[in-house]
C-alpha positions as a Markdown table, in Angstrom:
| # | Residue | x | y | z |
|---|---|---|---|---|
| 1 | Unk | 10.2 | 98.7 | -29.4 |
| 2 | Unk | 10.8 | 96.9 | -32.4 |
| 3 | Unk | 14.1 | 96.6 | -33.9 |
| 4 | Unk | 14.9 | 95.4 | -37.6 |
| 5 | Unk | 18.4 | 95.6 | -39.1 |
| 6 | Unk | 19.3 | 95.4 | -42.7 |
| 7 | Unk | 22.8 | 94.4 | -44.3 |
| 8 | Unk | 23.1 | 98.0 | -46.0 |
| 9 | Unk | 22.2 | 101.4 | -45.3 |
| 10 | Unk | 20.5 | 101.0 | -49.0 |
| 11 | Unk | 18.4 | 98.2 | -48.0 |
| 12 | Unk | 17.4 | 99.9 | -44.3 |
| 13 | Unk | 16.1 | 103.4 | -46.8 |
| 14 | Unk | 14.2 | 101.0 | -49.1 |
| 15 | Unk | 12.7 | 99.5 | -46.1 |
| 16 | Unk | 11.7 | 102.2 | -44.4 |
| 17 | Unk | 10.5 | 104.2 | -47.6 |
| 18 | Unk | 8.3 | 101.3 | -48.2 |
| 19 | Unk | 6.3 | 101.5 | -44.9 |
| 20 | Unk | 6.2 | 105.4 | -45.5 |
| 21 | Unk | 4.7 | 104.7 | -48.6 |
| 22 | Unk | 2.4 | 102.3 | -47.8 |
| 23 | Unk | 1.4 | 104.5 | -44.8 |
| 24 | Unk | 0.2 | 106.7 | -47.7 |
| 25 | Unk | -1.7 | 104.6 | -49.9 |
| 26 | Unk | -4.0 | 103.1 | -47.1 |
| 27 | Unk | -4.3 | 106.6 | -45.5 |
| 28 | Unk | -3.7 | 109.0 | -48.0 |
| 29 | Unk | -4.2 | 112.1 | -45.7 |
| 30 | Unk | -1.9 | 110.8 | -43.8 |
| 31 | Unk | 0.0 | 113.2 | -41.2 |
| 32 | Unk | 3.8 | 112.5 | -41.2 |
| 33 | Unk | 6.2 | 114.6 | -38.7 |
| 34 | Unk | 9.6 | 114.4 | -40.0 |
| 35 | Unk | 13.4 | 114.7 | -38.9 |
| 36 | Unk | 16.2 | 116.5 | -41.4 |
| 37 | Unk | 19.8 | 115.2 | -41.7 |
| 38 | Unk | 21.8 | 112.3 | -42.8 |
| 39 | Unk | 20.0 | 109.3 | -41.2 |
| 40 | Unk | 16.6 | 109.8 | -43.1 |
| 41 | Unk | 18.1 | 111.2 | -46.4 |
| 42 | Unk | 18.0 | 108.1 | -48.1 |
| 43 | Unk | 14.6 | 106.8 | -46.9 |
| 44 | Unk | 13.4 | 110.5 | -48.5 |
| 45 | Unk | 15.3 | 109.6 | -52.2 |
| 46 | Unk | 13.8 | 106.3 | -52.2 |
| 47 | Unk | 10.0 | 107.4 | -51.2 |
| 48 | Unk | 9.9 | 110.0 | -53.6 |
| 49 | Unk | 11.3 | 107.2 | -56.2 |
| 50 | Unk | 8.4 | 105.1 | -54.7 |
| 51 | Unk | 6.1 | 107.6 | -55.0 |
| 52 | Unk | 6.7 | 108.7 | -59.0 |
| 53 | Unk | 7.2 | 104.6 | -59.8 |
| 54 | Unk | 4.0 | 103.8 | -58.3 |
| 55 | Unk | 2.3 | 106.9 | -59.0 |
| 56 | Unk | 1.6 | 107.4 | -55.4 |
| 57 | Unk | -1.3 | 110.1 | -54.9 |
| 58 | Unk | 0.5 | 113.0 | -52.1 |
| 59 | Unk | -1.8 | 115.2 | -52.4 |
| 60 | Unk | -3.6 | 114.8 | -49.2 |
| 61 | Unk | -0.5 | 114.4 | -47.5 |
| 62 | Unk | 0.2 | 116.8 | -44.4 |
| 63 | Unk | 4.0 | 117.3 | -43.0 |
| 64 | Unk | 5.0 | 118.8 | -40.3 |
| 65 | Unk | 9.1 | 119.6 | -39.6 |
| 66 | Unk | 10.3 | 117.7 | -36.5 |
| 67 | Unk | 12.4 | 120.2 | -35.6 |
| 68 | Unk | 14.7 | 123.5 | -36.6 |
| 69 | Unk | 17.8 | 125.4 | -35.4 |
| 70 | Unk | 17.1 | 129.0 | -33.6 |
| 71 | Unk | 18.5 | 132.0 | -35.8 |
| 72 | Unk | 19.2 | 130.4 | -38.5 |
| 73 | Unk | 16.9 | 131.6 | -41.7 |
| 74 | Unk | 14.8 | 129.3 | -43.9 |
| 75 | Unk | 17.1 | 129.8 | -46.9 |
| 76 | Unk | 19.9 | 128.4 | -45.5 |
| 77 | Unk | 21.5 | 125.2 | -46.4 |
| 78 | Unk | 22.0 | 124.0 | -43.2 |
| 79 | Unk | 17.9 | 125.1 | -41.8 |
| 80 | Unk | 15.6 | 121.9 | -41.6 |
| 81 | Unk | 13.4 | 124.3 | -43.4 |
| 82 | Unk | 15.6 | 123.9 | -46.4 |
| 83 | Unk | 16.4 | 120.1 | -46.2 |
| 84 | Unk | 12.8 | 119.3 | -46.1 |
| 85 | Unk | 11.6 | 121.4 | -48.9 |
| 86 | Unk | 14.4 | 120.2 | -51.5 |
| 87 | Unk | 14.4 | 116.6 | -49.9 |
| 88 | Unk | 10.8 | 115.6 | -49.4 |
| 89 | Unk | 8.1 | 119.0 | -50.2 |
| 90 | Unk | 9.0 | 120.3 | -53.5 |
| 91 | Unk | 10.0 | 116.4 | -55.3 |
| 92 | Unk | 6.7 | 115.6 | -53.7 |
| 93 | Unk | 4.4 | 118.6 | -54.6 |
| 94 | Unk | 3.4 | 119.0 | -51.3 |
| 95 | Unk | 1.3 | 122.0 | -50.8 |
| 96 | Unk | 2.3 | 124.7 | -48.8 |
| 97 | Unk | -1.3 | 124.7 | -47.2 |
| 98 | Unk | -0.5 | 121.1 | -45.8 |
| 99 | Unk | 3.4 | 122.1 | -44.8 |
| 100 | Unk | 3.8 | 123.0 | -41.0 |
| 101 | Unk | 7.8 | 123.9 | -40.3 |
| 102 | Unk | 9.0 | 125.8 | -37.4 |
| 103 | Unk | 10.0 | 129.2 | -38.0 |
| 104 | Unk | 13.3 | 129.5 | -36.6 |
| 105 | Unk | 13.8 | 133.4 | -36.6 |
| 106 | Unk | 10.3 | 133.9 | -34.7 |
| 107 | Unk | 10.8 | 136.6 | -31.8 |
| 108 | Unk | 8.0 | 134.3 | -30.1 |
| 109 | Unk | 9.3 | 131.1 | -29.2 |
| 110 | Unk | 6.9 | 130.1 | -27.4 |
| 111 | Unk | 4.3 | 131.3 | -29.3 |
| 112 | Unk | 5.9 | 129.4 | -32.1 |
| 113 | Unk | 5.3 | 125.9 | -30.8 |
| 114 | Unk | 2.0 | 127.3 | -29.1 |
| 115 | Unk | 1.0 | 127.5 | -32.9 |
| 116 | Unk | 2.8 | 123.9 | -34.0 |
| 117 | Unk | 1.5 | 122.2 | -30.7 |
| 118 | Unk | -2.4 | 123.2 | -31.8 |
| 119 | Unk | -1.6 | 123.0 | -35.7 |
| 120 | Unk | -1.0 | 119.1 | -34.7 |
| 121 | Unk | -4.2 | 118.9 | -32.7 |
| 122 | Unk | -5.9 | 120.2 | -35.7 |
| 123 | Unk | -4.8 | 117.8 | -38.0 |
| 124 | Unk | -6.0 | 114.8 | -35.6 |
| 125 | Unk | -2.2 | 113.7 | -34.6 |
| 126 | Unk | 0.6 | 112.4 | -36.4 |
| 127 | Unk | 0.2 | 109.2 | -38.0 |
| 128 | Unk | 4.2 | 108.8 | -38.4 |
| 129 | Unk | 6.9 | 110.3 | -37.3 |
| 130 | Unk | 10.6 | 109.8 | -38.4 |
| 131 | Unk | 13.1 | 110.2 | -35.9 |
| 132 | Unk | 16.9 | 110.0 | -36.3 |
| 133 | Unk | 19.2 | 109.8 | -33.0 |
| 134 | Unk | 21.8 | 112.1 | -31.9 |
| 135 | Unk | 25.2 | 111.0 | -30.7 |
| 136 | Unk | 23.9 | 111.8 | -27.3 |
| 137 | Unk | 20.9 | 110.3 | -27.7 |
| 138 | Unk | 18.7 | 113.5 | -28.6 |
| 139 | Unk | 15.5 | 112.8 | -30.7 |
| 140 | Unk | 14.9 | 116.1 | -32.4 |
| 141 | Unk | 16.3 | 118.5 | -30.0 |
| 142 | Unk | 15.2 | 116.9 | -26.8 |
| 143 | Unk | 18.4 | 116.9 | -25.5 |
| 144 | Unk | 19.8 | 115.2 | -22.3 |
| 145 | Unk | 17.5 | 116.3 | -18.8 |
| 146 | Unk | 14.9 | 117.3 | -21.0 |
| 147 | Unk | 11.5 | 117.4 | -19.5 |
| 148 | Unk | 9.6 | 114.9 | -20.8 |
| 149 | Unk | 5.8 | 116.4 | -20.0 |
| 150 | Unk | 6.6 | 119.2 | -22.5 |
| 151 | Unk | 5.0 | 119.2 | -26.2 |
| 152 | Unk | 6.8 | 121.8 | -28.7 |
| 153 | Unk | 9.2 | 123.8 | -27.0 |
| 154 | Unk | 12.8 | 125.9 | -27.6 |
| 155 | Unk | 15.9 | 124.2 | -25.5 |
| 156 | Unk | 19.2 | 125.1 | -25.0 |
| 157 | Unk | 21.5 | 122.0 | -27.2 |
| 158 | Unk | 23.8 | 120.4 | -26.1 |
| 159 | Unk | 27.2 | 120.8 | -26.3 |
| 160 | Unk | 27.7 | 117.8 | -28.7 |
| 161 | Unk | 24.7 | 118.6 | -30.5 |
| 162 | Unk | 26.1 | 122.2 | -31.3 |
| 163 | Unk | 29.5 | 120.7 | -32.2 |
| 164 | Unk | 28.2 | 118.0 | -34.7 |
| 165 | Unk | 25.4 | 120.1 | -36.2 |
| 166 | Unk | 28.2 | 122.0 | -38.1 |
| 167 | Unk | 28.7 | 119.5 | -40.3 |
| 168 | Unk | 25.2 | 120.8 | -41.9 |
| 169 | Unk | 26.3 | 124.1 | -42.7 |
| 170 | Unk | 28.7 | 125.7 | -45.7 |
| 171 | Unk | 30.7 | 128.1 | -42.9 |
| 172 | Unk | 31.3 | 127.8 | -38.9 |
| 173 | Unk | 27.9 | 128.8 | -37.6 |
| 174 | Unk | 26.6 | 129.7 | -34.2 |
| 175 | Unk | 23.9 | 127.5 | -32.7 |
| 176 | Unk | 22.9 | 127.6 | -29.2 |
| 177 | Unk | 19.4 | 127.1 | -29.1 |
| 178 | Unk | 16.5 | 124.9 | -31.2 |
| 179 | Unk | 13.1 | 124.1 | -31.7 |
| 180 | Unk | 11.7 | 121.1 | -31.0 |
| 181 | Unk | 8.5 | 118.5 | -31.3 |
| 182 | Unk | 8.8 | 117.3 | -27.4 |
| 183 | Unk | 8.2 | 113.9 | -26.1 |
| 184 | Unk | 4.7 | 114.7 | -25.6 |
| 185 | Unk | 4.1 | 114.7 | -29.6 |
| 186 | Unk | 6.9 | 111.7 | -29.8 |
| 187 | Unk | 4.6 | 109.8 | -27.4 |
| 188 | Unk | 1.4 | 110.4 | -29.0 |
| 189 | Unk | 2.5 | 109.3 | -32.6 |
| 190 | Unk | 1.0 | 106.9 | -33.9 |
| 191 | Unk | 4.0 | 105.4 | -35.4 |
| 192 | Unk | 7.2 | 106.1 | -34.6 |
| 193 | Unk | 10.2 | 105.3 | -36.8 |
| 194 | Unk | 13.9 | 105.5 | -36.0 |
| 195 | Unk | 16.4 | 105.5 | -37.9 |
| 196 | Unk | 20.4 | 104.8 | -37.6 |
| 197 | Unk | 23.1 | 103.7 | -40.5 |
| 198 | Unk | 26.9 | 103.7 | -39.7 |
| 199 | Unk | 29.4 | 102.6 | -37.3 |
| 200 | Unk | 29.5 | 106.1 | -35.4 |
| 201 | Unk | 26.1 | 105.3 | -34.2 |
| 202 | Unk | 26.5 | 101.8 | -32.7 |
| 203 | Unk | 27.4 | 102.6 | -29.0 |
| 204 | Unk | 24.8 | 105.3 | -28.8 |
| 205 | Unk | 22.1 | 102.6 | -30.6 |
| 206 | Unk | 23.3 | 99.8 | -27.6 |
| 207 | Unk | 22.7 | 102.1 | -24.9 |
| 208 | Unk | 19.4 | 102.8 | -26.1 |
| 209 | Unk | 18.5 | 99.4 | -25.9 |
| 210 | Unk | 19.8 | 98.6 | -22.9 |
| 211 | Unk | 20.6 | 101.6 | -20.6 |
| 212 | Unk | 18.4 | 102.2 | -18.2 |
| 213 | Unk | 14.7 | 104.0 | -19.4 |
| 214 | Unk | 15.1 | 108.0 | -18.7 |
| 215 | Unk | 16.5 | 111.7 | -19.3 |
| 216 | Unk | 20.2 | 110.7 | -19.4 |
| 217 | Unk | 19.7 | 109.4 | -22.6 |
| 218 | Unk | 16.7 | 110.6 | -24.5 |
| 219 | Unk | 16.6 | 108.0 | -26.9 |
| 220 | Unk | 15.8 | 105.5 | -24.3 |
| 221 | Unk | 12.5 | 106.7 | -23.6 |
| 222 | Unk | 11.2 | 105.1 | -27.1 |
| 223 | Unk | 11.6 | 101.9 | -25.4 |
| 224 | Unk | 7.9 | 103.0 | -23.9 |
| 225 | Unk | 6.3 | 104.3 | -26.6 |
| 226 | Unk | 3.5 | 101.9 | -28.1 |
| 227 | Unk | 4.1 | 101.3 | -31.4 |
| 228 | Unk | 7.8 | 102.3 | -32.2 |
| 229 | Unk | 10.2 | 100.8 | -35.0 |
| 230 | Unk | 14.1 | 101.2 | -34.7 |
| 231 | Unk | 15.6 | 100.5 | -38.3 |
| 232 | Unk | 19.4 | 100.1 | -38.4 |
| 233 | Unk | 22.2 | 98.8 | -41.0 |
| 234 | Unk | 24.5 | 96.1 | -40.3 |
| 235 | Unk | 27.3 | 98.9 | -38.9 |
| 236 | Unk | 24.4 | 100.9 | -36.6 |
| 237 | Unk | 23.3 | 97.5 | -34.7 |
| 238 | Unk | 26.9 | 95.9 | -34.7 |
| 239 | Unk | 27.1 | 96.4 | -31.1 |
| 240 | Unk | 23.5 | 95.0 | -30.1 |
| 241 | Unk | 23.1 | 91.6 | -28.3 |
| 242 | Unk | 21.8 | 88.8 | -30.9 |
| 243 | Unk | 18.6 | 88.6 | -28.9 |
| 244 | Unk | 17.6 | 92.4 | -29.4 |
| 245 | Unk | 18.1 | 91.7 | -33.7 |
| 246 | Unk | 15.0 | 90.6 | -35.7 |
């Protein structure tokens, strides 16, 4: 696990934009699985900056949704189906041949990530996934105990996951349940990019770097993936010994 940290949130999106990007121009099909919220927002305004600067060609580019709330339709504001498509598909021109999102309302959950789980497969594997990291150390919705063998599955969340998520929607909104890439897919990316800005996030970022490896905190597990990059601000890593810094 690599970790870089950057003086401003600005500077860490730039940063992380930049690989995205240049992901794209030495593999243009590239397959990118990617996270919703506030921690990758700004990498998203930036690449699509990148992209129309640079004249970046997309067009081969495949996406798949890292994750999406149970019940909750794709028109809402709060649905990762949403943030992605006004965020990343539609500035992009993505396709929506080459878009892959979970369908939150399906009556077949497991059927659902049956469907992502092969979709994936299909496309050969992701070539870069963006993760961001919950308070609780959740990477998508692989909450705390998760099992770690599983690929795309539904889970209960978390208590803390269901109290902060409401932050993403316009009224108080039930969420119990979500859909999730597992740590299966996380594993087998080829890439795998975290990303953490603010002060809320430094204790959670220090005990993924030095709590012990396993379930308890999700987050920790990244520590044995192969080729995984942990991008912070100044205010995210404030809490991390000098040696772990680069």
């Amino acid at each position: 696990m690599k970790i870089k940290v950057y003086p401003t949130s600005a500077l860490q999106s730039k940063a992380a934009a930049q690989v995205i990007a240049d992901q794209i121009r030495t593999k243009p099909d590239t397959v990118v699985c990617l996270a919703t919220g506030d921690s990758p927002f700004g990498t998203y305004r930036e690449l699509v900056r990148m992209v129309r600067d640079s004249h970046i060609d997309c067009s081969r580019l495949r996406v798949f949704g890292l994750d999406e709330w149970v019940g909750i339709p794709p028109d809402n504001t709060g649905s990762c189906h949403y943030y992605l498509h006004e965020n990343f598909i539609r500035p992009l021109a993505i396709g929506n041949d080459r878009v892959y999102l979970f369908d939150g309302l399906s009556k077949d959950l497991s059927g659902e990530c049956s469907r992502m789980t092969e979709a994936i497969r299909h496309a050969g594997g992701i070539d870069i996934m963006i993760v961001g990291i919950g308070m609780n150390g959740h990477i998508g919705f692989n909450e705390p105990g998760v099992d770690v063998n599983l690929w795309a599955h539904a889970i209960e969340l978390d208590e803390i996951t269901k109290t902060v998520g409401q932050k993403y929607f316009q009224s108080a909104t039930p969420l119990s349940k979500g859909i999730t890439q597992g740590f299966q897919q996380v594993f087998a990316a080829r890439t795998l990019m975290m990303l953490a800005h603010g002060k809320k996030k430094a204790s959670i970022i220090r005990q993924t770097a030095e709590a012990p490896v396993g379930i308890a905190i999700p987050s920790t597990l990244l520590r044995q993936h192969k080729n995984s990059l942990i991008m912070l601000d100044e205010e995210a890593a404030s809490e991390l010994a000098p040696s772990l810094r680069n």
